[in-house]
N, C-alpha and C positions, 0 to 999 in steps of 0.2 A: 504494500500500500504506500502513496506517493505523500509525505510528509510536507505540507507546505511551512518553508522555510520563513520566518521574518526577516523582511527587512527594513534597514536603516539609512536610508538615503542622507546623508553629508552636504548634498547641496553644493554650492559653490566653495570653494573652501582655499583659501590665499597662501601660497610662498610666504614667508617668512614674517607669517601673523596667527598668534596662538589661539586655537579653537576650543571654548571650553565650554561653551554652551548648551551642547548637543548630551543629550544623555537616554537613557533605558530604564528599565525598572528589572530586578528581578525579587518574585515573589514565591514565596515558600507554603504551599498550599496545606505540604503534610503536616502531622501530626507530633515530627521530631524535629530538632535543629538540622538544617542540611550544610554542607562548605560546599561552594563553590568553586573552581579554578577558572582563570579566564586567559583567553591568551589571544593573540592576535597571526592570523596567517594573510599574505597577501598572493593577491592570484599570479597566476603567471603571465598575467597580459602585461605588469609593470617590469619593466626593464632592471636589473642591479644596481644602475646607474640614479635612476628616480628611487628608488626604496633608499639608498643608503641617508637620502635627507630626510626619513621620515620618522616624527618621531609618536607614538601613541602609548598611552599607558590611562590607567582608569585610576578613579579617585569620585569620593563622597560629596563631593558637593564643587561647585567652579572654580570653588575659588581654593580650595585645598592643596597644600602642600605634598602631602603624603599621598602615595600613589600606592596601591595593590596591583594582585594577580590573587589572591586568596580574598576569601568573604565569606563569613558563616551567619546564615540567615535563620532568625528565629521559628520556631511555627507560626503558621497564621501571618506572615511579616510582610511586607515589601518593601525595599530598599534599594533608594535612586544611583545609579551608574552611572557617573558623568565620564563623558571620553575628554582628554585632552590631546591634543593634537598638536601638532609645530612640523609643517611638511615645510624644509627647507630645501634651496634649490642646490642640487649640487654643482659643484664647479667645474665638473666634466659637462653639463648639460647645457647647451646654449638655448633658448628660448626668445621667442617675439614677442614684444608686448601685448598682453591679453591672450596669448595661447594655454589654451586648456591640455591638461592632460589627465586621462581619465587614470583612476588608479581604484582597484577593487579589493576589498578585503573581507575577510569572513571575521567573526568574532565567534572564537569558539568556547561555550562553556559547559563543562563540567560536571559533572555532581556527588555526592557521595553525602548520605545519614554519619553525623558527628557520634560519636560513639561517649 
């Protein structure tokens, strides 16, 4: 059976201006504390050259310092994922003013009952 995936569309998203706006939720429906892991893969349509300026990592609110890859969510809970973002241009990459380049990533998460 054909799982439809969610997605997160990013929108327009700038060189070398930090994105912190954009977030998800995830929600803990069962009965126990679950952990989370989160991690980020990017498709193969980006080049070596565009990924090596890119920078993502998740964190609790915009404006947060501290950043995860681990989250243990209580039962019954939902707790907001904010993506931070900083795609910065690399120096091998020459670009024209206003040229887009598409870049696709999965966010992949996780699960496991906290024992």
């Amino acid at each position: 059976k054909d799982v439809d995936v969610p997605v997160l569309d990013l929108g327009d998203v700038y060189f070398d201006r930090a994105e912190t706006q954009r977030s998800f939720a995830i929600h803990n429906t069962s009965s126990v504390p679950l952990e989370f892991t989160l991690a980020v893969a990017f498709e193969n349509d980006a080049t070596f050259e565009t990924l090596r300026g890119i920078q993502l990592s998740f964190a609790s609110s915009p404006t947060a310092k501290n950043t995860f890859n681990l989250l243990v969510v209580d039962p019954q809970a939902k707790v907001p994922v904010f993506l931070h973002l900083l795609p910065q241009v690399p120096a091998v990459v020459k670009l024209e003013e206003e040229e887009a380049i598409p870049l696709h990533m999965t966010v992949q998460i996780e699960c496991r009952a906290v024992k």
